[in-house]
Every structure is written in C-alpha cells, then in structure tokens.
C-alpha positions as CSV (number, residue, x, y, z in Angstrom):
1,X,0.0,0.0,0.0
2,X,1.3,3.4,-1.1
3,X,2.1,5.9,1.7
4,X,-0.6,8.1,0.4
5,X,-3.1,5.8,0.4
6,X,-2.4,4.8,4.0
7,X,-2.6,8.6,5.1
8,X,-6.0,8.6,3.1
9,X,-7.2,5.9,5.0
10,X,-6.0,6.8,8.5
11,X,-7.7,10.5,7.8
12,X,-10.7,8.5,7.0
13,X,-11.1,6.2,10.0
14,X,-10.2,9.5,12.3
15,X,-12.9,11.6,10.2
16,X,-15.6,8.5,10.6
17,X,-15.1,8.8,14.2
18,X,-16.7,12.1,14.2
19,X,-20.1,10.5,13.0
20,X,-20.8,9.3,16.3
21,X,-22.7,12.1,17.9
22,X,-21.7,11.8,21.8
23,X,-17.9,11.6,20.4
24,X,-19.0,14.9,17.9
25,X,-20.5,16.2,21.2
26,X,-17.2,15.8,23.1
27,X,-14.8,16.9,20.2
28,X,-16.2,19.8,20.1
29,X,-15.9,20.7,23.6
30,X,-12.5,19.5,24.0
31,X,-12.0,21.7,20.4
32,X,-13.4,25.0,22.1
33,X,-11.3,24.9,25.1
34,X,-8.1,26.7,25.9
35,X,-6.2,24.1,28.4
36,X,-6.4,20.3,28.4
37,X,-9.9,19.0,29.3
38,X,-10.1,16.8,31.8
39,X,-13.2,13.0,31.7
40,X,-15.0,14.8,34.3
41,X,-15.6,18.3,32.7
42,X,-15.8,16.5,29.4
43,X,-18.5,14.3,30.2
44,X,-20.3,16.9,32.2
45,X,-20.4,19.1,29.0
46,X,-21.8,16.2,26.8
47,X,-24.5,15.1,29.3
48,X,-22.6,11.7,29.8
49,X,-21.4,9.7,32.3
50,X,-17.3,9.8,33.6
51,X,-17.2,6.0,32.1
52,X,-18.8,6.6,28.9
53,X,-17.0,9.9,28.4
54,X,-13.0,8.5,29.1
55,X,-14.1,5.4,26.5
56,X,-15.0,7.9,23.6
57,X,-12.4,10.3,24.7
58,X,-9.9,7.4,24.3
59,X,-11.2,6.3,20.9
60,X,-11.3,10.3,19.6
61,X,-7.4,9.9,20.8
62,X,-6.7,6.5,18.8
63,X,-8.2,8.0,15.7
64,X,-5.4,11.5,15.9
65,X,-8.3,13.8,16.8
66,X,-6.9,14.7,20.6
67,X,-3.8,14.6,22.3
68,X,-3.4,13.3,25.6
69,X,-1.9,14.9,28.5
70,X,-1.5,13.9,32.3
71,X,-1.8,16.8,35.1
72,X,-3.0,17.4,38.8
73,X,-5.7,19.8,39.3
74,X,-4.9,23.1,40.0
75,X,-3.8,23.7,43.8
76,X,-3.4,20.3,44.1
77,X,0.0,18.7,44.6
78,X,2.8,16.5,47.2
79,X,1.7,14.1,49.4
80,X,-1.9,12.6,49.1
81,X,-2.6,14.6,46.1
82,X,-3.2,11.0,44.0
83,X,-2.3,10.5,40.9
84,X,-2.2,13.1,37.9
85,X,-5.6,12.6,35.8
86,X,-5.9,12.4,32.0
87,X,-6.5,15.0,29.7
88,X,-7.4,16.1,26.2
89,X,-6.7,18.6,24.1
90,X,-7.4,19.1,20.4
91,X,-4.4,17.3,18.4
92,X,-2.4,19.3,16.0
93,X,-2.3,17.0,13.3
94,X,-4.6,17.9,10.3
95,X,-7.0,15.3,9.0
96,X,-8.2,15.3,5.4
97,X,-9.2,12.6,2.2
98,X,-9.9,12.6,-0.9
99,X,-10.8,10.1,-3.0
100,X,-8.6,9.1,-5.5
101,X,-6.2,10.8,-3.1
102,X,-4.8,14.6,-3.7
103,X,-1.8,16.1,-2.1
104,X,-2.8,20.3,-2.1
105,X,-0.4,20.6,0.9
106,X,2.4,19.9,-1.6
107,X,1.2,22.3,-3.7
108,X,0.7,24.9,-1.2
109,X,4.4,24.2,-0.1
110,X,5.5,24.6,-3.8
111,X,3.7,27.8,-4.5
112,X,5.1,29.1,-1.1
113,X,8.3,28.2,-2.1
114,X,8.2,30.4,-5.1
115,X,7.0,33.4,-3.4
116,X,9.4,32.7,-1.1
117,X,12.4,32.9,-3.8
118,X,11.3,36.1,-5.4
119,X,13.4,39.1,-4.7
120,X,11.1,41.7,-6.3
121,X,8.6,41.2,-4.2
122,X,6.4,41.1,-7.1
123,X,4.3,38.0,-6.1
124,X,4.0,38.8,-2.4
125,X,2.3,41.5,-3.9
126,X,0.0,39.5,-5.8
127,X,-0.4,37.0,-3.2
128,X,-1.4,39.7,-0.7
129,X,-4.0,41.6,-3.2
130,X,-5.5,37.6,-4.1
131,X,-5.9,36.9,-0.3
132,X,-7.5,40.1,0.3
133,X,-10.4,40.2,-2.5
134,X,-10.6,35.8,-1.8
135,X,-11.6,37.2,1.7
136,X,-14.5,39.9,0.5
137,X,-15.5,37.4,-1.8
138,X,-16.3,35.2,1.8
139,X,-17.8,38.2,3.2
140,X,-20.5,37.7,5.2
141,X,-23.3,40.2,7.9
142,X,-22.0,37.4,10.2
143,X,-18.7,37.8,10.6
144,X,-18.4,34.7,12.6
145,X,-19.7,32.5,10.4
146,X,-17.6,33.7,7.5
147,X,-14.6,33.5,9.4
148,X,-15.7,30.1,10.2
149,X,-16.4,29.3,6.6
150,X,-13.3,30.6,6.1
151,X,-12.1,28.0,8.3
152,X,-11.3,29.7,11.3
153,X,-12.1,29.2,14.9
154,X,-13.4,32.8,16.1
155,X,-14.0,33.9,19.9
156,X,-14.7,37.0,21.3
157,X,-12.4,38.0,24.2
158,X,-13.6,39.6,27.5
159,X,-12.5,43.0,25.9
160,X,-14.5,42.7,22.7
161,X,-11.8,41.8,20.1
162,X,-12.2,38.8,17.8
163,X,-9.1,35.9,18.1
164,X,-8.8,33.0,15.8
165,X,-8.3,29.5,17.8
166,X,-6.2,28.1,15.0
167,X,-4.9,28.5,11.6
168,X,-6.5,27.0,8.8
169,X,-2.5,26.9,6.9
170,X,-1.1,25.5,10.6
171,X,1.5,23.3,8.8
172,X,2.1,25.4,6.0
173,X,2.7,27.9,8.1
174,X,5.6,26.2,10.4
175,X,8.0,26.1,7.0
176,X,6.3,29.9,5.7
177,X,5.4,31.9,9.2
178,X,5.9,35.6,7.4
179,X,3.9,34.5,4.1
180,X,1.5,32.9,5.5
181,X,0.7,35.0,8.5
182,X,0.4,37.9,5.8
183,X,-2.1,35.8,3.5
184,X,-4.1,35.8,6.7
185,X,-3.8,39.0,7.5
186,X,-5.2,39.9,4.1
187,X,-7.6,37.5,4.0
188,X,-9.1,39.0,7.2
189,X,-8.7,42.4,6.4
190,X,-10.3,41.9,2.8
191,X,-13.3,39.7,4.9
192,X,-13.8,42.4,7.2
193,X,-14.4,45.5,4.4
194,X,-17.0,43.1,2.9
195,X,-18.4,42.2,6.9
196,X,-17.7,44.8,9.4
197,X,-18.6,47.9,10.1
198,X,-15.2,50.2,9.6
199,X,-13.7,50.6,13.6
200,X,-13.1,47.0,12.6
201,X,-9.7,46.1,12.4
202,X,-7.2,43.3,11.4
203,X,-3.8,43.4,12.9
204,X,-0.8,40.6,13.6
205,X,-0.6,39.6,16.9
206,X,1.0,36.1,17.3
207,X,0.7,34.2,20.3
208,X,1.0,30.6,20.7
209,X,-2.1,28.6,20.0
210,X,-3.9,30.7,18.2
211,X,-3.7,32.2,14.4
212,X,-1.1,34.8,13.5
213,X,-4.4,37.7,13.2
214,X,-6.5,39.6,15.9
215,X,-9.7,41.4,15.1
216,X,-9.5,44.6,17.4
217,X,-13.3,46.4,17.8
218,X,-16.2,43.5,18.2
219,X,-18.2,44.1,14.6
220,X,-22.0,44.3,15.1
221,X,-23.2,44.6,11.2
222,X,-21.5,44.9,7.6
223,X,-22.0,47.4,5.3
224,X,-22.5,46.6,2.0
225,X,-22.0,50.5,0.6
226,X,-18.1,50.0,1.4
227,X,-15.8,49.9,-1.8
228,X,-12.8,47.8,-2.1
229,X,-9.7,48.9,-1.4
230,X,-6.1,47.2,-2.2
231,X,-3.9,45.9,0.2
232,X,-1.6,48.8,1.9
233,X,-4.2,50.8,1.4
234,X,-6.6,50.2,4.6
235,X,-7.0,50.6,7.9
C-alpha cells in the first residue's frame, strides 16, 4: 500500500469517528477549550457519564483527533494529592481525504516556495491583493460564520476583540510563518471591508495557540456601501 493511500485511509477512520454524535459532542468541547480537558468536565459538557465519556475520549485519541496529557488539578500537589488525571486537548495534526487521493499541501508548499524565492517582491504582492479580494468574496453580515467558513475558529475575548483558535494553513505555516501569516492578515482584512462595520480592524498579533491575526473592535453589522480597497491601502 502506497504511503498516500495509507494517510487517506488513517484520515478516513479519524474523520468517521466524528459520526458518532456523543464523540462529535465531546470533540467539540474539547476543540473550544483553551487548556487540556479533563473526563469529568468533558462528560459533564456532553450530558454523559465519567465512564462513557473516558471510552470515547480514548477512541477520539486512537483515531489522531486529541492529544493526551496527564496533570494534577490546579492547587493540588505533594503528598496525598493522588495521581495526575488524564487530559485532552485538540491534536495538532490535520486530517483530510480525498478520493482518488490529492496532495494540495504539496502544492501549497510549492507555490510558497516560489514566493518565497522572489526578490522583487512582485508576487507577495500578488499574493497579498489575491488573499484580500478571496476574503471579500467570503464576506458575510455574520462575521463569525464567514470567518468560520473561512475555516477559522473565532472567539470573542472579555474586551470585545475577535481571536482566531487556530490557523486554517497551521503546517504550511511552520515552514512559511511571514507569508503565511500575511495571507491571513489579508484574508481577514479583505473579509472584514466586505463584513464589518469600519472601527473594525485586522492586525498581527501572534501568540501561541492561536492564528497569526486579531480582530481589534467586536463588529455588530456589515456594510454593503463600502468599496474595495487594495492591500496597503486600509486601515
């Protein structure tokens, strides 16, 4: 069996674990957290018992959809504090098929590669202007849902501003950090003047965990009167 077959079928079997609607349940909720999840919170959020919860949790972690972790809870430690309990957290590998199978990441990787190697900046350029009018043509009044359908995890913050739980180029972006934290940048920026009202704002603002891109000013409704503008040239 070819190597690309095999990662076809592995992504498969992980993606048909997801059918299962008390392990979809408890993806999710593992997905949506910032820290490792612990059985107890995770079957608490699924409406399921400790039991039930650990033996999905452990098949989600078989199929490559979590990671597993072992940790104390907080304030407890030394002596008598039992052992450290399991926890999940959403893996970083990415899980995709396609039948007869397709390799875009190598493609991706080559087309980064050639930005990458030209001096005059001519397709950065390019790259930056294609990003931004890909992300108007994703606009949406719900900004949430087009950043979603953009393939990003939004969530508002405590003081209003939009973050992104992942990137949708993660492994791309490990070899390409600068060119692809700029594609998102204009992606964003581009998905925003077709979304957001204008106090809006895209700016980079890396931190680990999350994407390269933080929306500063919550948006409450788009504008559809707003013309397009290249990239440089807002906000």
């Amino acid at each position: 069996m070819g190597s690309d077959q095999g990662r076809d079928q592995d992504a498969i079997s992980g993606l048909s674990s997801l059918d299962d609607p008390v392990r979809r349940r408890l993806y999710e909720y593992v997905r949506s957290r910032d820290e490792p999840v612990a059985r107890d919170d995770a079957a608490a959020a699924a409406g399921i018992s400790r039991t039930l919860a650990a033996y999905h949790l452990d098949k989600l972690a078989e199929a490559g959809l979590l990671a597993t972790s072992y940790a104390r809870a907080a304030g407890r430690g030394g002596p008598g504090a039992g052992r450290p309990a399991k926890r999940y957290a959403r893996a970083q590998r990415e899980l995709s098929a396609s039948v007869p199978p397709r390799d875009y990441g190598l493609l991706a990787g080559v087309l980064a590669e050639a930005i990458a190697a030209d001096d005059t900046g001519a397709v950065q350029h390019a790259m930056s202007a294609a990003a931004y009018q890909a992300g108007r043509a994703a606009s949406d009044p719900d900004l949430h849902a087009a950043l979603r359908a953009c393939g990003y995890e939004p969530s508002t913050t405590a003081d209003g501003d939009v973050e992104l739980r992942n990137c949708p180029f993660h492994q791309l972006a490990r070899r390409h950090t600068d060119l692809v934290c700029g594609l998102n940048l204009h992606l964003i920026r581009g998905l925003l003047d077709g979304s957001a009202p204008s106090p809006a704002r895209a700016v980079l603002a890396p931190r680990p965990g999350r994407c390269c891109v933080r929306i500063l000013g919550a948006p409450i409704s788009a504008d559809p009167e707003r013309q397009a503008t290249p990239p440089g040239d807002h906000r």
